[in-house]
C-alpha positions in Angstrom: 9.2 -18.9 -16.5 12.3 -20.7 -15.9 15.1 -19.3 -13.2 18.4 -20.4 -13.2 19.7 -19.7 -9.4 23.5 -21.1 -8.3 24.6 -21.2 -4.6 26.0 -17.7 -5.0 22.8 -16.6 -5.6 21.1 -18.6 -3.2 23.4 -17.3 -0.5 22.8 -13.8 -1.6 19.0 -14.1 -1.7 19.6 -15.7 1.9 21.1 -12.4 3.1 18.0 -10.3 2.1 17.5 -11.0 5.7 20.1 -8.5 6.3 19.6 -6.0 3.4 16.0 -5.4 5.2 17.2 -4.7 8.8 19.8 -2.3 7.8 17.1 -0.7 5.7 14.5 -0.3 8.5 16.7 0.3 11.3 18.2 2.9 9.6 15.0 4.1 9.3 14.3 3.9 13.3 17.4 5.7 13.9 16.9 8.8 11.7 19.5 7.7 9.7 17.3 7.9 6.0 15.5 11.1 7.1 18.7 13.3 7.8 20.4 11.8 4.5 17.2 12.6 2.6 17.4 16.4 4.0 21.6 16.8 3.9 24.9 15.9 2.9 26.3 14.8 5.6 30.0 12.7 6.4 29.8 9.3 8.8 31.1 11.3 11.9 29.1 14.8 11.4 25.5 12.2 11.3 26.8 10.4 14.3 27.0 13.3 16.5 23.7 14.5 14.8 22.0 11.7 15.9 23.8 10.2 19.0 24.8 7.0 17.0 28.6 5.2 17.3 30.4 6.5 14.1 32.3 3.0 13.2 28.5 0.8 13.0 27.1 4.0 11.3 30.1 4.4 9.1 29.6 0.4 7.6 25.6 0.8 7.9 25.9 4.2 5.3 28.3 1.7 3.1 25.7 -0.5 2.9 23.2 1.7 2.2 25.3 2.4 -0.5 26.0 -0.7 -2.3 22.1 -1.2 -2.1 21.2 1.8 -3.6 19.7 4.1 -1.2 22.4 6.6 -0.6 25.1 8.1 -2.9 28.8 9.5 -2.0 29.4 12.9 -2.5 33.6 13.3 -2.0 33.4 12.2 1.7 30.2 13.0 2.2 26.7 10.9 1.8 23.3 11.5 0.5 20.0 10.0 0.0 19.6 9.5 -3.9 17.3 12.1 -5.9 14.3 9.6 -6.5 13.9 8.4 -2.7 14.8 11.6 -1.2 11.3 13.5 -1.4 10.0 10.3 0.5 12.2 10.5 3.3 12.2 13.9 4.0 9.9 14.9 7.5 6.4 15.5 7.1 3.1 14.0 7.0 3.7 12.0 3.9 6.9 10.8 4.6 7.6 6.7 4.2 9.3 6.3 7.3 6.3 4.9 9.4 5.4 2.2 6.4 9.3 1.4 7.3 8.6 0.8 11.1 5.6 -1.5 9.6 8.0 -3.2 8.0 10.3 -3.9 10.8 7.6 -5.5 12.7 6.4 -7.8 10.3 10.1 -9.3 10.1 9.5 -10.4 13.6 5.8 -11.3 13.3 6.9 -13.3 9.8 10.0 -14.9 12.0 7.4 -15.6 15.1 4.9 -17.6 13.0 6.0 -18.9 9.4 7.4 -22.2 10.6 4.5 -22.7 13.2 2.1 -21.9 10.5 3.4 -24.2 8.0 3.2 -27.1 10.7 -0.6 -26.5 10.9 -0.9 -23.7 13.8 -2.5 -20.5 14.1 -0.2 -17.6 12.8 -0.7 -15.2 15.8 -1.8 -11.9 15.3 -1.6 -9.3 18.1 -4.7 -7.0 18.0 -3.9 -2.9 17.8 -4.7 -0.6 20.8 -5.5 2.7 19.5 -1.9 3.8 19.4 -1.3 0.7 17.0 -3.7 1.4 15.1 -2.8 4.7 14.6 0.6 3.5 13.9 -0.6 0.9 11.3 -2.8 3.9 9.8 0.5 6.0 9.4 2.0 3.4 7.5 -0.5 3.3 5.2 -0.8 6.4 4.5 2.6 6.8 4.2 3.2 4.0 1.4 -0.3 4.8 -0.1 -0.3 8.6 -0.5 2.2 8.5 -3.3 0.2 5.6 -5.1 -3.0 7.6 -4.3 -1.1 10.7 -6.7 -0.2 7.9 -9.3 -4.0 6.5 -9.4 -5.2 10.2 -9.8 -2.5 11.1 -12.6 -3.3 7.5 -13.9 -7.4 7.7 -14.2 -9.9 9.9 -16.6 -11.9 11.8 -13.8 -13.6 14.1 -16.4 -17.9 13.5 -15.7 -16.7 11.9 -12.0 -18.6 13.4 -9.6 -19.2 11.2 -6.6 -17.1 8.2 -5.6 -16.9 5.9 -2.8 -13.7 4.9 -1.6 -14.3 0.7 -0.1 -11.5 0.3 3.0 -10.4 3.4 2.0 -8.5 4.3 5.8 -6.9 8.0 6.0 -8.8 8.9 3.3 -5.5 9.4 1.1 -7.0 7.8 -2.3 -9.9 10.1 -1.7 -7.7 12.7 -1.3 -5.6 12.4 -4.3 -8.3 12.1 -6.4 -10.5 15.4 -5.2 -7.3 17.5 -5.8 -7.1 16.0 -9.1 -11.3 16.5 -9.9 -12.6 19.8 -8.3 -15.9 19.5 -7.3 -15.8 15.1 -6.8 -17.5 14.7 -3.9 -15.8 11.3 -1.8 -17.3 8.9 0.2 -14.8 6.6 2.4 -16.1 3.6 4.3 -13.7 2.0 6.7 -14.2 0.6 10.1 -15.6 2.8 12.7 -12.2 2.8 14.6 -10.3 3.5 11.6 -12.6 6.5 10.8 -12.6 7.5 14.4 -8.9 8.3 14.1 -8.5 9.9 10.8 -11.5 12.3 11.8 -9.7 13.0 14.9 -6.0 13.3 13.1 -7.9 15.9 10.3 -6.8 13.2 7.8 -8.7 14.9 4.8 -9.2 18.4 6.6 -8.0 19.7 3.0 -11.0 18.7 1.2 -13.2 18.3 4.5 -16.2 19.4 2.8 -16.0 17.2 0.0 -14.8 13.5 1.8 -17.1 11.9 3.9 -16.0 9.4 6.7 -18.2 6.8 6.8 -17.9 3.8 9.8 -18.9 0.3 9.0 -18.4 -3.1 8.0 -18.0 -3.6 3.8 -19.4 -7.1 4.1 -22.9 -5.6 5.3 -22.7 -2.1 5.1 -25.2 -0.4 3.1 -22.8 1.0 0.2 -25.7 3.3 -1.1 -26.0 3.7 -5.2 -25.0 6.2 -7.9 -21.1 6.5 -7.8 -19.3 7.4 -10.7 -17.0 5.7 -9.3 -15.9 2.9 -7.2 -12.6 2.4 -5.8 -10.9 -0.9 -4.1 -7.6 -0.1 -3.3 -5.0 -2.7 -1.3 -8.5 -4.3 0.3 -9.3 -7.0 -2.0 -6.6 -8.8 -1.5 -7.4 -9.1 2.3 -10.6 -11.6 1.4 -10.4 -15.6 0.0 -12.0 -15.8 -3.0 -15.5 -15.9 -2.0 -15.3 -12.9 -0.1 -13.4 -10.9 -2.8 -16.1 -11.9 -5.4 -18.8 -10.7 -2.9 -17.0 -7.5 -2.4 -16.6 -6.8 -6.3 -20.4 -7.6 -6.7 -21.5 -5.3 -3.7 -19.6 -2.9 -5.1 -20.4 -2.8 -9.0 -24.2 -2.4 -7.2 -23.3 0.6 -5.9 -22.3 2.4 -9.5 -24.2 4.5 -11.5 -25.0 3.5 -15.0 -21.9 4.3 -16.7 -19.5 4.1 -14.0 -16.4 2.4 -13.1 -14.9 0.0 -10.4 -11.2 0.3 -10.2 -9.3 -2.8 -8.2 -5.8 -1.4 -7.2 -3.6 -4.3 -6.0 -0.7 -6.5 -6.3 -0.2 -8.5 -9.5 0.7 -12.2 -9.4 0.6 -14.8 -12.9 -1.7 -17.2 -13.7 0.2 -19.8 -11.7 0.6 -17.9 -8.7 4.2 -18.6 -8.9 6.1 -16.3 -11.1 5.4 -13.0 -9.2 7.6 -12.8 -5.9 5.8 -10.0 -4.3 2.6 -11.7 -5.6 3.8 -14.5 -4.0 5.2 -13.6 -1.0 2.3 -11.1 -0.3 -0.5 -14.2 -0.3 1.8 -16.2 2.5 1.2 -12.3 4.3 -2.5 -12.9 4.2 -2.3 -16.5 5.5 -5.7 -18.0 5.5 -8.1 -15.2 5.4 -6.7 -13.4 2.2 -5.2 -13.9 -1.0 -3.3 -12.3 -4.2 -6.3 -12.8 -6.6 -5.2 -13.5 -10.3 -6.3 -11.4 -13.4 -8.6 -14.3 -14.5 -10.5 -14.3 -11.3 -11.3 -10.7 -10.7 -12.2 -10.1 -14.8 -14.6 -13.0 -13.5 -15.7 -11.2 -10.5 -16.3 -8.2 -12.1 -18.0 -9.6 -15.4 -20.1 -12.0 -13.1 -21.4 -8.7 -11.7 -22.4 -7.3 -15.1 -19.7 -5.0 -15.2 -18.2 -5.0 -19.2 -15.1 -3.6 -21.2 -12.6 -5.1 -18.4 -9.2 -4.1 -18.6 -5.9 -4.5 -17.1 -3.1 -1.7 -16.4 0.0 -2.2 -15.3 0.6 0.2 -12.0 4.7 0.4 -11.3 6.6 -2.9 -10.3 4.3 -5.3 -8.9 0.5 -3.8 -9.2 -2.0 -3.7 -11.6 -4.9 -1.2 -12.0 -8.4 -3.6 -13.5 -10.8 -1.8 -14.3 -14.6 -2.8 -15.1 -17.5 -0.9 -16.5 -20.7 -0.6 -15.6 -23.0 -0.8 -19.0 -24.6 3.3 -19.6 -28.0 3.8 -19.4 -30.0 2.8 -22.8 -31.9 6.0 -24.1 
């Protein structure tokens, strides 16, 4: 694929910078959230929200010229397709937004020292941050979790197991789509600690287990209809991804199916910006895996019929089969 970029465009991909702080600290400051919720004008949101109307006033203009919010008259509003992700609740994005706020510093901390050949340091959670980082996951994930359940043919699923699977908001999704699918999610013990505690799944309590563990030894057990791997994969190198994919295609019943849910990247690694990008995110220990090398993975493990969806901008659904039971 061949770009053609000028200086102009250089200099506007250089502001991105920019484009993402107004984004998130809008975010921070309540900003999205009461735009998502109401029409409002510049000075009516900065009493709302204790903010200096002249900085708010050029922050909503932005917002505008990028996308996220609409003028009405005088006034300003989220627009219609981001709105129901803004608005309060348990499923609002707002906390993936916070995420994303702190991996601008931790990316501005550690990219140059990393490229010289040091450790890119990583801070590990307290509870609270893990509970944050959980949030945020949930918060981007639970509308991918309804496109995956919309997306897949549940008819004859019964039990599933849900590898890395957090909150429990995959699992979720897909026993509201399939009455009667009983869930299985395997995450760390901490991890599982918290969304037991938070009720994460209380919805369908009696039909998703929380299950604390390790997927690189864990006993995954045998007889799943299906076998899910969403946004984990890419957090192994190549040798533990392939291990992964094998462990898993074990633990599927004759007939069943493992479904990798990740980003997408070409061939060359190279065409696919959030591809791209997302692979410098997982420094050393992780990678965006190609096509080629989980069809591999998966085909290596016996799994047949492979196939590729695509899954919105910059994700793919694969999907492998396990071969049915010969009668």
């Amino acid at each position: 694929m061949t770009t053609t970029l000028d200086l102009d465009g250089l200099q506007e991909l250089l502001w991105g910078f920019a484009s993402h702080r107004v984004i998130t600290v809008a975010a921070r400051a309540g900003v999205l959230s009461s735009l998502a919720e109401h029409e409002t004008t510049v000075e009516e949101l900065a009493t709302e929200l204790g903010l200096a109307p002249h900085p708010l006033g050029k922050v909503v203009r932005a917002l505008t010229a990028l996308g996220i919010v609409e003028p009405v008259g005088d006034r300003y509003r989220m627009v219609d397709t981001l709105a129901p992700h803004f608005r309060r609740g348990p499923e609002e994005v707002t906390p993936f937004l916070e995420h994303s706020h702190d991996l601008y510093d931790r990316w501005g901390e550690n990219l140059e020292p990393w490229l010289r050949g040091q450790e890119w340091t990583v801070r590990r959670r307290d509870p609270a941050g893990m509970r944050r980082f959980g949030a945020a996951m949930r918060a981007m994930g639970s509308e991918l979790a309804r496109r995956l359940a919309a997306e897949l043919e549940l008819d004859g699923v019964e039990r599933m197991l849900d590898v890395g699977g957090g909150f429990g908001h995959y699992a979720l999704a897909l026993c509201r789509a399939r009455p009667g699918l009983r869930a299985t999610v395997l995450d760390t013990p901490e991890v599982v600690e918290l969304a037991t505690a938070e009720g994460a799944a209380a919805e369908c309590a009696d039909r998703i287990e929380f299950v604390g563990g390790d997927y690189h030894t864990s006993d995954f057990g045998q007889g799943y209809d299906l076998v899910l791997i969403a946004s984990v994969l890419h957090q192994e190198a190549a040798d533990g991804a392939a291990a992964l994919v094998c462990r898993s295609a074990v633990a599927l019943a004759p007939g069943g199916r493992l479904v990798v849910l990740d980003f997408s990247i070409d061939d060359a690694r190279q065409g696919s910006l959030m591809g791209a990008l997302f692979a410098i995110n997982m420094r050393s220990f992780g990678d965006t895996h190609t096509e080629p090398a989980i069809r591999g993975w998966m085909e290596a493990a016996g799994l047949e019929r492979v196939e590729r969806r695509p899954f919105g901008r910059f994700r793919w659904l694969i999907i492998g089969h396990r071969p049915a039971a010969r009668t």
